[in-house]
ROPAKOL-652737 format. One record per residue (C-alpha): residue number from 1; chain; x, y, z. Coordinates in steps of 0.1 Angstrom, whole numbers, m for minus. Example, Ala and Ser with C-alpha at 12.3 -4.5 7.8 and 13.67 -1.06 7.14 Angstrom:
<pos:1, unit:A, X:123, Y:m45, Z:78>
<pos:2, unit:A, X:137, Y:m11, Z:71>
END
This chain:
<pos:1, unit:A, X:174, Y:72, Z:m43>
<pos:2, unit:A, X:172, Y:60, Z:m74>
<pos:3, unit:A, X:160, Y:85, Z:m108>
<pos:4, unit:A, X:127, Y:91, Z:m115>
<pos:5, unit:A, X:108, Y:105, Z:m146>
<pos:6, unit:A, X:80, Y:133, Z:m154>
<pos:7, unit:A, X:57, Y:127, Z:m182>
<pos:8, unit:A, X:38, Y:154, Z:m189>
<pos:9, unit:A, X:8, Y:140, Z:m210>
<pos:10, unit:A, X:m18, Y:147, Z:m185>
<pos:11, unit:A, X:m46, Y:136, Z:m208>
<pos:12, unit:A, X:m30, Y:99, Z:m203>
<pos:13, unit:A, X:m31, Y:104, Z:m164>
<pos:14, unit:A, X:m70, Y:109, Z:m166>
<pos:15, unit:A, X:m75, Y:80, Z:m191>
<pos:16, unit:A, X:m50, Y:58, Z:m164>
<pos:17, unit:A, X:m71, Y:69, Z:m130>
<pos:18, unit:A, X:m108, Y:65, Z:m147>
<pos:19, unit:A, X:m98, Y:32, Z:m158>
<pos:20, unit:A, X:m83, Y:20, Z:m123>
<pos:21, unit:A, X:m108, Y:37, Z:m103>
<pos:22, unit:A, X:m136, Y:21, Z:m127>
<pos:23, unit:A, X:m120, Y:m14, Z:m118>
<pos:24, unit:A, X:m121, Y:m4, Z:m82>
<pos:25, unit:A, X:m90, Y:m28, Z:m61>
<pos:26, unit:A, X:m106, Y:m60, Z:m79>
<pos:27, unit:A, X:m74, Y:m76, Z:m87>
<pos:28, unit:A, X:m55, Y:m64, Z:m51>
<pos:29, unit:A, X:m48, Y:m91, Z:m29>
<pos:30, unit:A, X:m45, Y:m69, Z:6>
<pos:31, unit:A, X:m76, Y:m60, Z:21>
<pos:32, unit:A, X:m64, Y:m24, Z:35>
<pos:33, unit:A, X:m59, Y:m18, Z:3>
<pos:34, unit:A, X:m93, Y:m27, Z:m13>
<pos:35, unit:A, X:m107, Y:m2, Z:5>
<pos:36, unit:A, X:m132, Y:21, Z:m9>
<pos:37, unit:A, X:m109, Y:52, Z:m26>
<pos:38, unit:A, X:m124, Y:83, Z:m20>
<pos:39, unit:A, X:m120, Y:92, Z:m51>
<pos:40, unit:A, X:m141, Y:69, Z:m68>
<pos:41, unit:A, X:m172, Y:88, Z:m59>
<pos:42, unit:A, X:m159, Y:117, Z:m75>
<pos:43, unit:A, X:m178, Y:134, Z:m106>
<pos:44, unit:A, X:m160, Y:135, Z:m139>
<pos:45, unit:A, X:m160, Y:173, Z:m138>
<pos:46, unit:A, X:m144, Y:174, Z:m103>
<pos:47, unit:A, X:m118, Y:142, Z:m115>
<pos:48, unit:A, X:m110, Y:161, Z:m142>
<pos:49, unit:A, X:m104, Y:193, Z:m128>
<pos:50, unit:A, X:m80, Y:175, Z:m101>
<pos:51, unit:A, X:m58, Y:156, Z:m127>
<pos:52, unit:A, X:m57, Y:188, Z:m149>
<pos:53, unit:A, X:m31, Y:195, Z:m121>
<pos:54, unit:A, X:m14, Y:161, Z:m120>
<pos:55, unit:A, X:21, Y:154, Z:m131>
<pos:56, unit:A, X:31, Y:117, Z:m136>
<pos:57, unit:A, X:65, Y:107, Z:m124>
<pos:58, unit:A, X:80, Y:72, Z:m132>
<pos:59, unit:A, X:97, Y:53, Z:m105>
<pos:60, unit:A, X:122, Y:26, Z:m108>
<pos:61, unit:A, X:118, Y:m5, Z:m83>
<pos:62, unit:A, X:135, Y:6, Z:m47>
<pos:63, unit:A, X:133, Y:45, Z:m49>
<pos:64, unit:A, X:123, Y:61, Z:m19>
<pos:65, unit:A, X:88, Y:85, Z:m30>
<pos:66, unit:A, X:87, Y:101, Z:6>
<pos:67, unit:A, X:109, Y:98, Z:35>
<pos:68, unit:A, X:93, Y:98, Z:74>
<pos:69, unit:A, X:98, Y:134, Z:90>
<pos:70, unit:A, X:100, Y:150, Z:59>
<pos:71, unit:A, X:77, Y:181, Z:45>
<pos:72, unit:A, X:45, Y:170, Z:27>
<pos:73, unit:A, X:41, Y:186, Z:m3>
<pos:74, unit:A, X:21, Y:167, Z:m28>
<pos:75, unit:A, X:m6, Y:134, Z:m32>
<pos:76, unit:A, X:4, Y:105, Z:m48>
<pos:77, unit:A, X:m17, Y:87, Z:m68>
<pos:78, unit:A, X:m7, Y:49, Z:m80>
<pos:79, unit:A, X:m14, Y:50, Z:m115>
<pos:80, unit:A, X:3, Y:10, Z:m124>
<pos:81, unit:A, X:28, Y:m5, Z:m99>
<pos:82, unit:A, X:35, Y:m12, Z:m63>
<pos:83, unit:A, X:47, Y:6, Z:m34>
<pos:84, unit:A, X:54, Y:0, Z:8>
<pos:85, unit:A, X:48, Y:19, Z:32>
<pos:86, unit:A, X:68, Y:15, Z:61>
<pos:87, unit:A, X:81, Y:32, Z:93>
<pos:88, unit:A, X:112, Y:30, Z:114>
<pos:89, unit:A, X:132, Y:33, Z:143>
<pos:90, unit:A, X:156, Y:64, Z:149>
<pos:91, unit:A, X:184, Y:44, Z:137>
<pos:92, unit:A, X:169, Y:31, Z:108>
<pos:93, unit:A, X:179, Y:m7, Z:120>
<pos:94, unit:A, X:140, Y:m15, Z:124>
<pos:95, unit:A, X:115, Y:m13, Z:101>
<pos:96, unit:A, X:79, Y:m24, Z:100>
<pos:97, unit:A, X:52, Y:m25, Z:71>
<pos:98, unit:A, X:21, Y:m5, Z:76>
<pos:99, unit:A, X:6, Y:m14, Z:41>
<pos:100, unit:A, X:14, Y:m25, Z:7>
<pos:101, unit:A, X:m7, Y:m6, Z:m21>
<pos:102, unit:A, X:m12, Y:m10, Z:m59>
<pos:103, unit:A, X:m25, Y:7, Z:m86>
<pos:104, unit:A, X:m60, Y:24, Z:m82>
<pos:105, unit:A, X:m48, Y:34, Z:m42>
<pos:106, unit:A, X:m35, Y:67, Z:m31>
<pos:107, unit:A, X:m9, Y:77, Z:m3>
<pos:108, unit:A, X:5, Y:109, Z:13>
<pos:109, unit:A, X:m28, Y:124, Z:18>
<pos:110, unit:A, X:m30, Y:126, Z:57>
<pos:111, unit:A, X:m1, Y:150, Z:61>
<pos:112, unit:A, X:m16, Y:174, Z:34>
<pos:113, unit:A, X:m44, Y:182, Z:56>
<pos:114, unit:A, X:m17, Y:191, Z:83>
<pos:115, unit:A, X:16, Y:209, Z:91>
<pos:116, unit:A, X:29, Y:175, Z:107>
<pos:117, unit:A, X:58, Y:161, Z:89>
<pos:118, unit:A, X:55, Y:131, Z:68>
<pos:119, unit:A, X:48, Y:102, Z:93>
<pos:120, unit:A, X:60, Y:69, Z:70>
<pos:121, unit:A, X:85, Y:63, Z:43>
<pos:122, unit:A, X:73, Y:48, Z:12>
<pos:123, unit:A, X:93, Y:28, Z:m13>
<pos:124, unit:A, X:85, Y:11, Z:m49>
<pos:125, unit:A, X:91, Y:m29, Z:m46>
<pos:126, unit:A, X:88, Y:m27, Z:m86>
<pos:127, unit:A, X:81, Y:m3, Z:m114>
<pos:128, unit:A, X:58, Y:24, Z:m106>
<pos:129, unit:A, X:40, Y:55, Z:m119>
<pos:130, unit:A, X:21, Y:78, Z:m97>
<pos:131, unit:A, X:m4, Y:107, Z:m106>
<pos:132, unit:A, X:16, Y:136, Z:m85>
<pos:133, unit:A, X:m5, Y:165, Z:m72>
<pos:134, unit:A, X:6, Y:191, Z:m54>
<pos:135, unit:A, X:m5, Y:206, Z:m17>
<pos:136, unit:A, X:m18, Y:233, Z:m27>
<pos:137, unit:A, X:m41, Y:226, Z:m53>
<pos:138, unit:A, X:m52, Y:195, Z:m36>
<pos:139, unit:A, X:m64, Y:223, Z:m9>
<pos:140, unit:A, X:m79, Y:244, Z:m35>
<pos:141, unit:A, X:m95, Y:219, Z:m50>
<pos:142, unit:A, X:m111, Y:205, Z:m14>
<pos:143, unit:A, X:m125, Y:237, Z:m11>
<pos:144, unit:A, X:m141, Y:237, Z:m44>
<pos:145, unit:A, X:m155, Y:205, Z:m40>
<pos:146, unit:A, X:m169, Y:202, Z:m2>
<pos:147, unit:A, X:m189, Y:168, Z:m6>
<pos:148, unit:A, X:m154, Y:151, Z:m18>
<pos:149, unit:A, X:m140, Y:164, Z:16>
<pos:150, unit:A, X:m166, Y:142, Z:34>
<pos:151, unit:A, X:m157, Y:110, Z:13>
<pos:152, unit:A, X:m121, Y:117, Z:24>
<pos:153, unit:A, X:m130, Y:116, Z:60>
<pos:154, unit:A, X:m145, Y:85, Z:55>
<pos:155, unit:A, X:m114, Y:69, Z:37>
<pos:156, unit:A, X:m91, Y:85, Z:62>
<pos:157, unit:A, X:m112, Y:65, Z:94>
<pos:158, unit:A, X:m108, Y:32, Z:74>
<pos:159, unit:A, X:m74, Y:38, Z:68>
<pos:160, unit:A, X:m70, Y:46, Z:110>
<pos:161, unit:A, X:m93, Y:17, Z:117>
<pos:162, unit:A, X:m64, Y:m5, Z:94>
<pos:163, unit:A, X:m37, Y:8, Z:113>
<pos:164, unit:A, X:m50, Y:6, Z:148>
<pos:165, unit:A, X:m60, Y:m30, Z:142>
<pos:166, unit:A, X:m20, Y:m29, Z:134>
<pos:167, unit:A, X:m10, Y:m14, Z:164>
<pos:168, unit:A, X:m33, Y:m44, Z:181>
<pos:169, unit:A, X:m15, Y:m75, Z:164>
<pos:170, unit:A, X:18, Y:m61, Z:174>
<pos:171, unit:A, X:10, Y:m59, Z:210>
<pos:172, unit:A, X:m12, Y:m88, Z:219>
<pos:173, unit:A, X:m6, Y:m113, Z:189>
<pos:174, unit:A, X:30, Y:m136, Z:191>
<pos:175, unit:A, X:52, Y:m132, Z:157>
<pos:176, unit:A, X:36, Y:m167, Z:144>
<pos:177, unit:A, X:2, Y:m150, Z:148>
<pos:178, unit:A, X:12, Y:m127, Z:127>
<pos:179, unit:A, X:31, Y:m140, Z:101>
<pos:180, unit:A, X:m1, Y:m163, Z:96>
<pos:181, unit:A, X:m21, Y:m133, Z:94>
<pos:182, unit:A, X:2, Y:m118, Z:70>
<pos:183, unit:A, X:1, Y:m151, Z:47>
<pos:184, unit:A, X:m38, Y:m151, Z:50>
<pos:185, unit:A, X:m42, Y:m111, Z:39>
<pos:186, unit:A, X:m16, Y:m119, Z:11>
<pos:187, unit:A, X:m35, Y:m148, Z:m2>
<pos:188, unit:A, X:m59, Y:m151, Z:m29>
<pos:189, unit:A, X:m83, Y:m181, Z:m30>
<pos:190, unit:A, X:m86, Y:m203, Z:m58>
<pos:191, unit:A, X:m107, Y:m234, Z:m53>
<pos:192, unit:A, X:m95, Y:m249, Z:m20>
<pos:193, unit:A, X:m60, Y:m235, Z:m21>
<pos:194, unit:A, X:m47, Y:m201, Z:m13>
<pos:195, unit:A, X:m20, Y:m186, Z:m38>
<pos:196, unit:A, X:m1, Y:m159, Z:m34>
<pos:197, unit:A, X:15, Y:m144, Z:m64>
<pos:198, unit:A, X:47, Y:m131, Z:m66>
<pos:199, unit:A, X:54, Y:m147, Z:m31>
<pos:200, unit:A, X:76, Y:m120, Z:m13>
<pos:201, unit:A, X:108, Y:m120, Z:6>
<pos:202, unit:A, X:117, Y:m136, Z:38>
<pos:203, unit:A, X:125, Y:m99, Z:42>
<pos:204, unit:A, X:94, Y:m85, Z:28>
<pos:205, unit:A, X:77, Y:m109, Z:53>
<pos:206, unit:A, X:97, Y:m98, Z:83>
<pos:207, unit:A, X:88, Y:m59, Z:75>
<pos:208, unit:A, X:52, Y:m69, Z:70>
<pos:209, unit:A, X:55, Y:m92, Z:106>
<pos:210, unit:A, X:72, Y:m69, Z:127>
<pos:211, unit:A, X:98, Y:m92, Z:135>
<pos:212, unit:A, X:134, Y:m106, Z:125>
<pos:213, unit:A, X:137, Y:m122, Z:91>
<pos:214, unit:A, X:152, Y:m151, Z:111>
<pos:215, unit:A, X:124, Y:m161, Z:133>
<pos:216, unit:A, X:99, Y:m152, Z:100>
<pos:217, unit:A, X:122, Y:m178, Z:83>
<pos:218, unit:A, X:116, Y:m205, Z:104>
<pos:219, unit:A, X:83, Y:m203, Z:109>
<pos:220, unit:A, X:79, Y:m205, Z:68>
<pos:221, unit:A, X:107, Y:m234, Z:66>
<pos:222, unit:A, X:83, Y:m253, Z:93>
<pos:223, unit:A, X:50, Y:m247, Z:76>
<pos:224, unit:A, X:72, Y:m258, Z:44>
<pos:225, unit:A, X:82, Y:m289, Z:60>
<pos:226, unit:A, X:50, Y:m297, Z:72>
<pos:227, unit:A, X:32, Y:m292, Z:39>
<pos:228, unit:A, X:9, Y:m262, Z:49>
<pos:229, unit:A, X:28, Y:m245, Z:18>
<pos:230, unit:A, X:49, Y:m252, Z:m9>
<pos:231, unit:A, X:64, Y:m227, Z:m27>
<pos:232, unit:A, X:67, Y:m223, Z:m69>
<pos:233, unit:A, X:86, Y:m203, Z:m90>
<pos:234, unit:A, X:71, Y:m170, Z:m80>
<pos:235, unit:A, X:40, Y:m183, Z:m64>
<pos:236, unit:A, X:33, Y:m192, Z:m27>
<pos:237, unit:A, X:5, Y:m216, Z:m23>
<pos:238, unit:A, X:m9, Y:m225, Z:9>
<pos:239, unit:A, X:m24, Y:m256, Z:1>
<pos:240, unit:A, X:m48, Y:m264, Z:38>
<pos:241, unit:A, X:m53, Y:m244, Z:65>
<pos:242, unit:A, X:m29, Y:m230, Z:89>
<pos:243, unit:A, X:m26, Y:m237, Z:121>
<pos:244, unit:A, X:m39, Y:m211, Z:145>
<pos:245, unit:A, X:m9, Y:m215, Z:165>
<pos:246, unit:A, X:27, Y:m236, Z:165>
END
């Protein structure tokens, strides 16, 4: 795992969340994670009591921020940045994405309302810095705040809903299906084209499909030759409409 920072000026951590919560996932490309944060309905005296426990760590691109099965301790709050949340097999030689989330979103915050175990890794894909608060006051502060704990219920059901429909694709939708999918959450309209910034991995794909970076290769090197996408410097654009199936 690679090092990671603490900065300790929490005032800057208020001034950070405010200003990404006020923006609300406007500039996020994947809907699960435009999804209403519970914490945007939360009062400035509540907020700030909440971040007047925060610590910010820094995070290099590719350090591991919580490992599956381990204790959960704290909730992390993307301040600027990206992350992937991901789970594997036993032997670690499968993985598949469960989301990708940006600044303004939030993870960890399902096994803090438990004893389970952590039940997905997470990973930074670049530079990130997270608002880091603790179990315990996250608990104390529920209780202090009661109306806040209904918001959260409310997040936590979308989030489920997001995950079930995941479960769904995998079992009853063919890789191609998915990778489509995929491509079509990524993608953010402009006119009458699609473009997808920062185009990710082959690899990144493959997590995100739920299938071998091999067959996700081909099915992007035929949509390629047929001239459904061409790719940019950093930019994916899919210039008509995909195919429903190949």
């Amino acid at each position: 795992m690679n090092n990671v920072s603490l900065m300790e000026n929490r005032a800057t951590v208020k001034e950070r969340l405010r200003l990404f919560l006020a923006n609300e996932f406007e500039a996020l490309a994947s809907p699960p994670a435009k999804n209403t944060s519970f914490l945007s309905s939360v009062s400035d005296e509540a907020l700030t009591t909440l971040m007047e426990k925060a610590k910010t760590i820094k995070y290099p691109k590719q350090a591991v921020i919580i490992s599956e099965g381990s204790v959960a301790n704290a909730l992390f709050i993307i301040l600027s940045g990206k992350v992937r949340v991901f789970t594997s097999d036993d032997d670690k030689s499968k993985e598949v994405t469960l989301l990708v989330q940006e600044a303004g979103s939030y993870f960890g915050e399902i096994a803090l309302l438990t004893d389970e175990p952590r039940s997905a890794s997470v990973v930074t894909l670049e530079k990130t810095v997270c608002a880091v608060i603790s179990k315990s006051d996250f608990q104390v502060w529920l209780i202090m705040h009661p109306d806040v704990a209904i918001s959260l219920l409310g997040a936590l059901s979308e989030k489920i809903r997001h995950l079930t429909d995941k479960v769904r694709q995998m079992a009853l939708s063919n890789v191609y299906e998915r990778t489509v999918k995929v491509l079509q959450e990524l993608a953010v309209a402009e006119g009458n084209i699609g473009v997808i910034q920062n185009k990710p991995t082959q690899q990144d794909l493959a997590f995100m499909v739920g299938a071998s970076r091999e067959m996700v290769g081909k099915i992007m090197h035929d949509l390629i030759k047929g001239g459904y996408i061409v790719i940019e410097d950093k930019k994916l654009i899919i210039n008509k409409k995909l195919p429903s199936s190949w």
